[in-house]
C-alpha positions as semicolon CSV with decimal commas, in nm:
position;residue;x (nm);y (nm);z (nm)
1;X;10,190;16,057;17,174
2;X;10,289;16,135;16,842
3;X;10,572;15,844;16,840
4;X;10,278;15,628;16,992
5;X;10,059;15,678;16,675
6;X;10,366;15,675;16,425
7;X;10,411;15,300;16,603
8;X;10,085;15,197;16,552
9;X;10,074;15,281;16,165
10;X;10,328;15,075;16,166
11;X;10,236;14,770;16,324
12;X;9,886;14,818;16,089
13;X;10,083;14,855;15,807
14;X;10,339;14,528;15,860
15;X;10,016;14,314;15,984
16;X;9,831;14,391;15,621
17;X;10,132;14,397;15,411
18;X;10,196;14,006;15,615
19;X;9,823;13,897;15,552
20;X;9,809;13,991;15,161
21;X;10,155;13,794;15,120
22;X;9,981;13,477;15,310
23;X;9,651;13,505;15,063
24;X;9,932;13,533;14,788
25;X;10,092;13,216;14,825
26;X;9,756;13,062;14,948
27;X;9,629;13,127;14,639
28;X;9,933;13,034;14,409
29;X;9,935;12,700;14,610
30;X;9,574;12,641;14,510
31;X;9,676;12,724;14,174
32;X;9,961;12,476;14,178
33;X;9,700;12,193;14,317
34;X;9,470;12,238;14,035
35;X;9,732;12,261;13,804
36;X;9,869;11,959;13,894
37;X;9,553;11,789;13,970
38;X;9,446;11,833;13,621
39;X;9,813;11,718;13,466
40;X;9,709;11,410;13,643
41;X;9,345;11,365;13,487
42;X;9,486;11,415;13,179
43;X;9,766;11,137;13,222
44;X;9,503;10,909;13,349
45;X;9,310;10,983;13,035
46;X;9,590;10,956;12,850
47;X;9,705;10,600;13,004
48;X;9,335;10,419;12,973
49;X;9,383;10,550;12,601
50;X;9,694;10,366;12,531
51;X;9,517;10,059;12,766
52;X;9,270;10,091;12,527
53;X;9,497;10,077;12,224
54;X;9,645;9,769;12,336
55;X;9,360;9,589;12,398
56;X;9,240;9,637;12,036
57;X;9,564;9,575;11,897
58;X;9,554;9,253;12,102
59;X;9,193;9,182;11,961
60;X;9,280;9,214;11,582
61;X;9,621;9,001;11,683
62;X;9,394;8,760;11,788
63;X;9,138;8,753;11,479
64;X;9,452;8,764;11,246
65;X;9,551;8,452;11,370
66;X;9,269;8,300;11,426
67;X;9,208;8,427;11,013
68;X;9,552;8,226;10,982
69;X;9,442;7,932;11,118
70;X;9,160;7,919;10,872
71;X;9,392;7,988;10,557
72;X;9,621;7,657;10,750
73;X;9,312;7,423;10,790
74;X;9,182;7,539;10,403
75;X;9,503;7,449;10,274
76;X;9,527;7,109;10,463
77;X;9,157;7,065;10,311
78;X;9,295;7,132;9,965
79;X;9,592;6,865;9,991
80;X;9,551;6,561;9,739
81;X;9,647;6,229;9,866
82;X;9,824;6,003;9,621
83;X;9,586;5,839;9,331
84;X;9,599;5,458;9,288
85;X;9,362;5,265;9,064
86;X;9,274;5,520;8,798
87;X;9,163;5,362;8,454
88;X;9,112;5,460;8,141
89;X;8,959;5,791;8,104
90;X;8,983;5,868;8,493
91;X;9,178;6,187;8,536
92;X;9,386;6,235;8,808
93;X;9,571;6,534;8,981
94;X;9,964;6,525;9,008
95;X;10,175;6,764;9,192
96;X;10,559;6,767;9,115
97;X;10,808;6,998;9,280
98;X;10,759;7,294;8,963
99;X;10,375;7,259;8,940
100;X;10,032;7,152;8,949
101;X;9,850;6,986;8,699
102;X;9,565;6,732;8,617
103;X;9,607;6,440;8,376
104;X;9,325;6,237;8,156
105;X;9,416;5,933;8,027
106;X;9,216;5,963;7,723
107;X;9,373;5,655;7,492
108;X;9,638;5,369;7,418
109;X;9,732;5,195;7,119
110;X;9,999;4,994;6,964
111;X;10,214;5,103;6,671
112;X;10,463;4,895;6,527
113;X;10,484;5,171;6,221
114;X;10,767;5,438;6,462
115;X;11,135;5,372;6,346
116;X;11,317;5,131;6,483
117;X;11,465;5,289;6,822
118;X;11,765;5,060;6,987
119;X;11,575;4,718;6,868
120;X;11,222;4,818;6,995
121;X;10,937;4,680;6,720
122;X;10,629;4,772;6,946
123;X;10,527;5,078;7,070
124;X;10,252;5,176;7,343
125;X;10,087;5,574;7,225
126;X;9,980;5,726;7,510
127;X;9,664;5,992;7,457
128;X;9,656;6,227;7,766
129;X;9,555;6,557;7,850
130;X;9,747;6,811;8,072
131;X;9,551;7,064;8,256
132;X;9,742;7,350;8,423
133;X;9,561;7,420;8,810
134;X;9,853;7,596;8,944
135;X;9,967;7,965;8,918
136;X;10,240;7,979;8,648
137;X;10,273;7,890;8,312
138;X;10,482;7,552;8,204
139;X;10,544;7,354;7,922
140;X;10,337;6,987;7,893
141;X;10,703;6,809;7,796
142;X;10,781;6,936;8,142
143;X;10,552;6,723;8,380
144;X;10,690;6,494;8,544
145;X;10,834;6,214;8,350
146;X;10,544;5,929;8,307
147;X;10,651;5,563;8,254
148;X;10,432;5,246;8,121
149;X;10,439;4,898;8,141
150;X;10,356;4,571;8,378
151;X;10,419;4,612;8,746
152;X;10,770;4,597;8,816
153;X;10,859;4,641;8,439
154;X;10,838;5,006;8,409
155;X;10,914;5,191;8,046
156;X;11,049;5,587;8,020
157;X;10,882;5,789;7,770
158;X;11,041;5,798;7,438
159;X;10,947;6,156;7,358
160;X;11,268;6,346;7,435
161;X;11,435;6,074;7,195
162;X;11,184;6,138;6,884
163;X;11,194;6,522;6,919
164;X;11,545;6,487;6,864
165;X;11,505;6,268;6,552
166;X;11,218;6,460;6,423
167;X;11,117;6,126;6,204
168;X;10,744;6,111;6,330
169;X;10,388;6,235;6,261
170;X;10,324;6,183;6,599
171;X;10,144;6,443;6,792
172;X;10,411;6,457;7,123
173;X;10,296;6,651;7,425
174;X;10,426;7,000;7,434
175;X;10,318;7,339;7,425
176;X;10,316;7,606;7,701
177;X;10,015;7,591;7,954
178;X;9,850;7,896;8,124
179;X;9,684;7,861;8,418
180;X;9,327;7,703;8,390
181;X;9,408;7,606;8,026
182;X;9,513;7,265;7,880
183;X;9,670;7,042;7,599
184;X;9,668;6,696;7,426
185;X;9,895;6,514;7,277
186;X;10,114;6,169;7,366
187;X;10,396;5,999;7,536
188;X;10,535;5,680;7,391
189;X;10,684;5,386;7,502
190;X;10,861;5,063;7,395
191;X;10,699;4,736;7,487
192;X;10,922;4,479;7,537
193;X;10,647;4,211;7,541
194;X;10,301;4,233;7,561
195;X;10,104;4,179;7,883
196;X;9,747;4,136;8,006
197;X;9,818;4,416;8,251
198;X;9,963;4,719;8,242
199;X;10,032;5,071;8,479
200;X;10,070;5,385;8,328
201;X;10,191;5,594;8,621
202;X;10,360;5,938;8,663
203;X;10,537;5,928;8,998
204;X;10,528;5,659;9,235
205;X;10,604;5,534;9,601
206;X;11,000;5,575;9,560
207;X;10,936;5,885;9,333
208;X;11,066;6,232;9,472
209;X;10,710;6,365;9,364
210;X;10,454;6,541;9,587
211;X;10,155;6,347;9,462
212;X;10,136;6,102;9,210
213;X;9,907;5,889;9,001
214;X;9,816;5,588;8,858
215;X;9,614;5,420;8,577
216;X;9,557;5,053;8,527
217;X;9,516;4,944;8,211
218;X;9,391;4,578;8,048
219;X;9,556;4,450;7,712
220;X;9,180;4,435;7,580
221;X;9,161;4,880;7,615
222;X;9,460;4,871;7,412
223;X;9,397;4,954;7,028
224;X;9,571;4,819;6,753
């Protein structure tokens, strides 16, 4: 009897010992599932986050470019075609490889007083003004050289050659130009024979020049 009862403890004692083991591991699983379940929320969150990301960084790509493609078409807006026809007092806008500028054709006249340079007796003055519209600074005797005379019969500027001489009164162009500022003074040129018609020009078709212009210019505008 006694072993009987000693037997049965037992048994009690195994079954409850097995049942709290079983709710153990049935509760560390359920542990583990939430655990887990919740990693995976968070990732989720985590991953429409970064989706999100993306798709703004895609949206400000795309108004970057399209604020590109504004800055493209304003610049193709600001591009000055080549100038053709000016005339006396007409000012025109010139782009060279350096800079940016815009010339006035303010006067003309002959001199036959300027020393004798290589057999030359008359001389065209040219009266312009030189407006810096670009960014840096440059000197006026460094725009691009102008020339003068009939079609076809082009003159260079004398100006290099009479700065070297120093033997006029003559107000040449030169003097440094800041952006937005400006300065007067002339370019001169030999006239082999006078004409009805004449260009003054700075650039040209066959010129290595961005943009160029022209001024035509009657005998009768001519002083002197």
């Amino acid at each position: 009897m006694k072993l009987y009862i000693k037997l049965s403890l037992l048994l009690i004692l195994t079954i409850t010992l097995v049942v709290g083991c079983s709710n153990n591991e049935e509760d560390e699983n359920q542990t583990d599932e939430e655990e887990n379940s919740q990693e995976a929320n968070e990732t989720e969150g985590e991953d429409i986050e970064e989706d999100n990301d993306v798709s703004e960084d895609i949206s400000d790509e795309a108004e970057d470019n399209g604020d590109n493609s504004e800055n493209t078409s304003e610049n193709n807006d600001m591009h000055v075609e080549h100038q053709e026809g000016l005339t006396m007092g007409d000012t025109g806008t010139v782009v060279d490889s350096q800079n940016s500028y815009e010339v006035t054709l303010n006067s003309i006249i002959y001199d036959d007083s300027i020393d004798n340079i290589s057999g030359i007796e008359t001389y065209a003055v040219v009266d312009i003004t030189v407006e810096n519209i670009g960014d840096e600074n440059f000197n006026a005797m460094d725009i691009y050289k102008p020339g003068f005379g009939p079609d076809g019969g082009f003159e260079a500027s004398l100006n290099e050659v009479l700065m070297e001489i120093d033997t006029t009164d003559l107000d040449l162009l030169e003097g440094e130009i800041a952006p937005g500022e400006s300065v007067s003074g002339v370019h001169v040129f030999g006239v082999a024979e006078k004409t009805d018609k004449y260009l003054f020009i700075i650039g040209g078709s066959g010129a290595q020049i961005i943009t160029y212009a022209q001024w035509e210019v009657s005998d009768s505008e001519i002083e002197g």
